[in-house]
C-alpha positions in Angstrom: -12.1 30.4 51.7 -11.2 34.0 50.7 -11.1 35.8 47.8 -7.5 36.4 47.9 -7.2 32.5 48.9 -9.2 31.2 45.9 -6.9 33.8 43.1 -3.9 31.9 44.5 -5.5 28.5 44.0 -6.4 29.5 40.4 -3.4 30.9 39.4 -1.4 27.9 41.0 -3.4 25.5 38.6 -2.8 28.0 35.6 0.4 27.5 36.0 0.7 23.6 36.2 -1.8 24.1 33.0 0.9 25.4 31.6 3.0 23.1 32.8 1.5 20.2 31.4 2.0 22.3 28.4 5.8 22.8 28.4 6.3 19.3 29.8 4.7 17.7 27.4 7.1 15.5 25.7 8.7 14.2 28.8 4.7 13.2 30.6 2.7 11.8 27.6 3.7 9.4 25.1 2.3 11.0 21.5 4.7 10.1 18.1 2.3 13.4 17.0 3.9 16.1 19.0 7.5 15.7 16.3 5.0 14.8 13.6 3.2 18.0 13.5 6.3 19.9 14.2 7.8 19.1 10.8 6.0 19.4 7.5 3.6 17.5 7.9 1.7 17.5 4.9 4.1 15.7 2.8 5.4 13.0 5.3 3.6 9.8 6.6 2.2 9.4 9.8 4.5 7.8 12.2 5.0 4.5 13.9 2.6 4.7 17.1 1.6 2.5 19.8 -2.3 2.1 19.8 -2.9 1.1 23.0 -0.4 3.5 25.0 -1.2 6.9 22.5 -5.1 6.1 23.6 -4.5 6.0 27.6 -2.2 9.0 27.5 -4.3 11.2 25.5 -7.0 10.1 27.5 -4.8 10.8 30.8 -3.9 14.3 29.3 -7.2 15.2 28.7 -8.4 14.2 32.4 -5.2 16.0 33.4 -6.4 19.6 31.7 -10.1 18.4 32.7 -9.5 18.2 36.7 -6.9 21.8 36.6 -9.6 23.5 34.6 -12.4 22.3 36.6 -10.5 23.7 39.8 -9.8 26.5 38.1 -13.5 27.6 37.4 -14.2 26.5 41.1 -12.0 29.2 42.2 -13.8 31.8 39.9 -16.9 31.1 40.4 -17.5 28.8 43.4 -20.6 27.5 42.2 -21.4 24.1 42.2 -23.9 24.0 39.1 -21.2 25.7 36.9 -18.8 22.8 37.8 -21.9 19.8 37.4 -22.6 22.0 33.8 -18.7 22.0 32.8 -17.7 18.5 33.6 -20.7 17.4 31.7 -19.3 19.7 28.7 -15.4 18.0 28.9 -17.3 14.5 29.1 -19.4 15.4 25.8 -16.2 17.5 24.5 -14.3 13.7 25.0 -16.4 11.4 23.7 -17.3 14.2 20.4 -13.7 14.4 19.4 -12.4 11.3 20.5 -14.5 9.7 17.5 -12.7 11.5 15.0 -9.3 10.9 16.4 -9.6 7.4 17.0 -10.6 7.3 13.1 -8.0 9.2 11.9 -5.3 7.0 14.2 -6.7 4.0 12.9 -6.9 5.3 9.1 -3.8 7.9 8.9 -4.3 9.6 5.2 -2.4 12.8 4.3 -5.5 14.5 2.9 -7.0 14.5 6.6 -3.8 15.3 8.4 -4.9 19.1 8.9 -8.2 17.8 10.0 -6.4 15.6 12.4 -4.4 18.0 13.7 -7.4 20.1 14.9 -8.8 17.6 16.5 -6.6 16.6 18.5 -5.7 19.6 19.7 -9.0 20.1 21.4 -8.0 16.5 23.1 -4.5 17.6 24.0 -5.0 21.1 25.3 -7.0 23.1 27.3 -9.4 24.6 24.0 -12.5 23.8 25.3 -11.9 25.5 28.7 -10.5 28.9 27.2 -14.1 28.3 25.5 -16.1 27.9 28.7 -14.5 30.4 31.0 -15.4 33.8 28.8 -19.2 31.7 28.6 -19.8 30.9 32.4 -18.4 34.8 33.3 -21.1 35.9 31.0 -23.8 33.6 32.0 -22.8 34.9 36.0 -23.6 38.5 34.6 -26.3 37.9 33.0 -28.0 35.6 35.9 
């Protein structure tokens, strides 16, 4: 594949990273997107489905995984990068879905800002905007 051919590819799944983004509401099921919209420090956590909130974070997550994965393979075509990275968003799941799955399960305002970071890392690409700047240095040093 070309260079030219693999800058396409990436930017093609940039874009439907940012649309997973901007589609959001109408793809996932998550009561938090309006509940962290409004003020909410002073409101109670909303009615949510356990069940379904788990499987479609866990499907957005996979989601962002797979584009950024595909992404990185366009950058860098190297197999070991991608083995190294999908082993980070694997750790990167299982490290923060602990913490959500507690604060789901026991919704108290004083943890709602603590919350609210953590799931962020579940719901958006963080952890590749993380990786990307490391494996570009890692190439240049190597």
């Amino acid at each position: 594949m070309s260079k030219t051919a693999r800058y396409i590819i990436a930017f093609v799944l940039l874009v439907f990273l940012v649309l997973v983004r901007a589609y959001e509401d109408a793809l996932f099921y998550d009561p938090y997107l309006i509940f962290f919209e409004n003020d909410y420090l002073f409101i109670d956590s909303p009615r949510r489905e356990f069940a379904k909130l788990l499987f479609f974070t866990f499907l957005r997550y996979l989601v962002n995984s797979l584009l950024s994965l595909g992404i990185i393979y366009c950058a860098f075509k190297d197999k070991q990068m991608i083995k190294f990275s999908a082993i980070v968003f694997l750790v990167g799941y299982m490290f923060f879905m602990i913490p959500f799955l507690y604060f789901v399960i026991n919704p108290r305002q004083e943890d709602y800002y603590l919350f609210f970071n953590v799931r962020r890392f579940l719901i958006q690409p963080i952890i590749f905007l993380l990786l990307l700047p490391a494996l570009y240095y890692f190439k240049l040093k190597r």
